[in-house]
TORVOFI-669974 format. One record per residue (C-alpha): residue in one letter; z, y negated, x; residue number from 0. Coordinates in nm, 4 decimals. Each point is the difference from the previous one (the first is absolute). Layout:
! TORVOFI-669974
PT   type         up      north       east   seq
PT      A          Z          Y          X   NUM
...
END
This chain:
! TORVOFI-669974
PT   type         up      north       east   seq
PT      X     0.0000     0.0000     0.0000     0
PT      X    -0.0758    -0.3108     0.1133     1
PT      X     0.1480    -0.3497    -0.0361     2
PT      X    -0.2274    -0.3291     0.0222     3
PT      X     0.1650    -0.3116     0.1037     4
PT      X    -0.0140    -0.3589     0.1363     5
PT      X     0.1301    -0.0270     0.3603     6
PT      X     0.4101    -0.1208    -0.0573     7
PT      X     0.1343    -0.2460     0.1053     8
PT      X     0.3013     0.1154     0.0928     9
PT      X    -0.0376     0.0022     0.3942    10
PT      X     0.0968     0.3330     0.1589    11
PT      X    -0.1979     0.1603    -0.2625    12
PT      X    -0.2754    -0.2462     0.0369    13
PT      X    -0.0122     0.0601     0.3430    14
PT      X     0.0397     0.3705     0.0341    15
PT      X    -0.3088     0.0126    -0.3078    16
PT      X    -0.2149    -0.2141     0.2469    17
PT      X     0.1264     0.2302     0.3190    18
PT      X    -0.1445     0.2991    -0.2190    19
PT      X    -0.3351    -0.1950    -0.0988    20
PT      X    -0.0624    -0.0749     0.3656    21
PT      X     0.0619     0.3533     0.0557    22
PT      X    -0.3344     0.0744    -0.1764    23
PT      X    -0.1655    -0.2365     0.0581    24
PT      X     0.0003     0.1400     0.3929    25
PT      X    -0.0859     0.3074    -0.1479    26
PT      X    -0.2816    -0.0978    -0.2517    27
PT      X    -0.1269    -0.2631     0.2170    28
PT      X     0.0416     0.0973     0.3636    29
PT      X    -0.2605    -0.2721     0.1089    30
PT      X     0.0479    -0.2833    -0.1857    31
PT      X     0.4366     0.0526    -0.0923    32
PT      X     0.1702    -0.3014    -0.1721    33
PT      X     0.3594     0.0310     0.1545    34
PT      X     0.3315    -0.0951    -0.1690    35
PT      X    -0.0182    -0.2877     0.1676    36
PT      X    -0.3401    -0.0842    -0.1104    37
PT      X     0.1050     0.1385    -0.3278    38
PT      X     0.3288    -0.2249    -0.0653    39
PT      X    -0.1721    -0.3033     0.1217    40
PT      X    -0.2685     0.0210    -0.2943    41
PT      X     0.2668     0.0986    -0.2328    42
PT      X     0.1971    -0.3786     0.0632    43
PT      X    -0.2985    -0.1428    -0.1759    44
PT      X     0.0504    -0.0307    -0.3806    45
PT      X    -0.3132     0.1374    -0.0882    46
PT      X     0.0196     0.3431     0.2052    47
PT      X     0.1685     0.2639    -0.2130    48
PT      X     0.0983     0.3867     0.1170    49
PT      X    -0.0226     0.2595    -0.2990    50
PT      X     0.0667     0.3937     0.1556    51
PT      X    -0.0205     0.3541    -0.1626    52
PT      X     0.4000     0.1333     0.1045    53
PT      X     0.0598     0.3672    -0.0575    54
PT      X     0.2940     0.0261    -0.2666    55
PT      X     0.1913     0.2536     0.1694    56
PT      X     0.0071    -0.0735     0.3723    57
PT      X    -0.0544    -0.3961    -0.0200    58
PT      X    -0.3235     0.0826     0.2624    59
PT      X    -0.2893    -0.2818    -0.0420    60
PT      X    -0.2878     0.1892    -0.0498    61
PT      X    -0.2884    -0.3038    -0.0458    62
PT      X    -0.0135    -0.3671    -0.0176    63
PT      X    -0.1761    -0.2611    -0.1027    64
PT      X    -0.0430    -0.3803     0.1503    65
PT      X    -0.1488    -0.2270    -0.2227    66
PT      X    -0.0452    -0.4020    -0.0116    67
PT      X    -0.0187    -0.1571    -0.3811    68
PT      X    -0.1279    -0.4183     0.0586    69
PT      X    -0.0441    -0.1432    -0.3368    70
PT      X    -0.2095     0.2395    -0.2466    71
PT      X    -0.0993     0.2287     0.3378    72
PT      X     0.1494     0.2809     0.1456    73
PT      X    -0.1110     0.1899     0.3382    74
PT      X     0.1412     0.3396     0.1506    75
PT      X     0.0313    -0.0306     0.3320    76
PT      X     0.1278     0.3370     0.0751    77
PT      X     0.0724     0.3134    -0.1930    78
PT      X     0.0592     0.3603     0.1311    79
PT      X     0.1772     0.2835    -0.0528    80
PT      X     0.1690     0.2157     0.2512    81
PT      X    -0.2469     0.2719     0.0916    82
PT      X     0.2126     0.3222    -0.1113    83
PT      X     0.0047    -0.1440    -0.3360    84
PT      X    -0.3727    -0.1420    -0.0288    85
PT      X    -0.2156     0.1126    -0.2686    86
PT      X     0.2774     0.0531    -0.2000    87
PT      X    -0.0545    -0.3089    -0.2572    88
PT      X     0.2427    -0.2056     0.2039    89
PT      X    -0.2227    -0.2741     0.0244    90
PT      X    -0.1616     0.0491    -0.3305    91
PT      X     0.3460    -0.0898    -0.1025    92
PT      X     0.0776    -0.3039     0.1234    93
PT      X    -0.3423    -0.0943    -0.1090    94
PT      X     0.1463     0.0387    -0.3632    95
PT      X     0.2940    -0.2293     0.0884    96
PT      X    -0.1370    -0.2554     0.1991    97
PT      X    -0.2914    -0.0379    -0.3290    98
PT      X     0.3215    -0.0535    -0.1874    99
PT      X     0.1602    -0.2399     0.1987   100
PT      X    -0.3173    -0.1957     0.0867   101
PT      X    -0.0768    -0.0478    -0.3820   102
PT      X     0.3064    -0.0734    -0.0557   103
PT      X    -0.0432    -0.3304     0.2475   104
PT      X    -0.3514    -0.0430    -0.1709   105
PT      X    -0.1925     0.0773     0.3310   106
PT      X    -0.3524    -0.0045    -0.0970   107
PT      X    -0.1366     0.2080     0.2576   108
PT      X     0.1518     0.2424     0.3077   109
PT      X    -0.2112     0.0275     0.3889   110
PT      X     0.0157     0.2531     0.2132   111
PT      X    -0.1685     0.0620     0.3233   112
PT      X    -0.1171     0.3819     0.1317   113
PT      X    -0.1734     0.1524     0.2748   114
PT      X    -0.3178     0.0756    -0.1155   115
PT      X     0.0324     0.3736     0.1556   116
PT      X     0.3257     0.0485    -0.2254   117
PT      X    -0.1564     0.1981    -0.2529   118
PT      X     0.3350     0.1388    -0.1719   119
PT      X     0.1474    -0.3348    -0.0051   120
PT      X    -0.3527    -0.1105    -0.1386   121
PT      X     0.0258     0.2245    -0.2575   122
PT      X     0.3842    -0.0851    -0.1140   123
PT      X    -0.0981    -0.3805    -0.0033   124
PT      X    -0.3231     0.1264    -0.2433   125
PT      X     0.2400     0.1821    -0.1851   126
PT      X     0.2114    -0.2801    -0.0414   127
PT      X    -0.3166    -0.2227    -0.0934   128
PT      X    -0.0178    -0.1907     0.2988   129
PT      X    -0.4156    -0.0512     0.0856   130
PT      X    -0.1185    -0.1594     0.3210   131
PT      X    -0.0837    -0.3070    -0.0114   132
PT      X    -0.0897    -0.1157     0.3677   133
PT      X    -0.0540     0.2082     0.3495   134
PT      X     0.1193    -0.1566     0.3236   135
PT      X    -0.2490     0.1638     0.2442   136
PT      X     0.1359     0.1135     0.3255   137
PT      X     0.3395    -0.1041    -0.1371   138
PT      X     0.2420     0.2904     0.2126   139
PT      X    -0.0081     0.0516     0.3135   140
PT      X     0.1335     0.2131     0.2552   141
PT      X    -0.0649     0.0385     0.3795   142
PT      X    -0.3003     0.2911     0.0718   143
PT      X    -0.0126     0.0607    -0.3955   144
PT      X    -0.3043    -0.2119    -0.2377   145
PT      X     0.0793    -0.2511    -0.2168   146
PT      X     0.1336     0.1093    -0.3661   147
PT      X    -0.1209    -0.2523    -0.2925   148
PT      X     0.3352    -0.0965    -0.2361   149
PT      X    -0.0916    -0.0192    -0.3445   150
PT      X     0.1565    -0.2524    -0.2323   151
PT      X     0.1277     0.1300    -0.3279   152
PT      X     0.1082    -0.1321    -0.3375   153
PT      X     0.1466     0.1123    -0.2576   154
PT      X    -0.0027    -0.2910    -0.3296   155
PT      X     0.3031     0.0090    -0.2176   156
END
């Protein structure tokens, strides 16, 4: 069972939940990690928000979401899920929260940004009824590796 929540802000558990997101983040995103410190430092601005996915019997963070809402738009700037528990409907989960919360603060439309060779991510955003609506050509890049175009994605509300 799992629990979807806002990040507290009660601060040992704030910063223990952002210790844990970091933790996946290195996992998930071994080349391009956002670290707590990178993480808390967005988080002081008033329009960053933290939702996770907490398992309801051992308190473990399982996936997160970073997201920005300015005025009637929203962006995620990071979501994952701890690989053990992908594919699982983790993320399709907080999907079905952060909707919620993001009509609930009248956001007209959400943004997302994705690897254009992330076909299962691709395919949850579709699901989700995201459709791309620019491609950054050349956009990733990584020493001795070719270029990966990022696709823009947007889901109206």
């Amino acid at each position: 069972m799992l629990i979807i929540e806002a990040l507290t802000t009660e601060l040992a558990v704030r910063t223990t939940t952002i210790q844990a997101v970091a933790a996946i983040e290195a996992v998930i995103q071994p080349h391009d990690v956002w670290t707590y410190q990178a993480l808390t430092d967005l988080l002081a601005q008033n329009s960053m928000k933290l939702m996770t996915a907490t398992h309801s019997i051992n308190d473990d963070i399982l996936g997160y979401c970073l997201y920005q809402v300015v005025f009637e738009q929203a962006e995620i700037l990071r979501i994952g899920t701890h690989p053990k528990y992908q594919r699982q409907g983790i993320a399709s989960q907080l999907f079905v929260t952060l909707n919620e919360e993001l009509q609930a603060c009248e956001v007209d439309s959400l943004l997302l940004e994705v690897r254009a060779d992330n076909a299962p991510a691709i395919a949850l955003y579709e699901q989700q009824e995201f459709t791309i609506i620019h491609r950054r050509k050349g956009y990733y890049q990584l020493p001795h590796q070719p270029a990966i175009d990022a696709l823009i994605m947007q889901r109206e509300f």
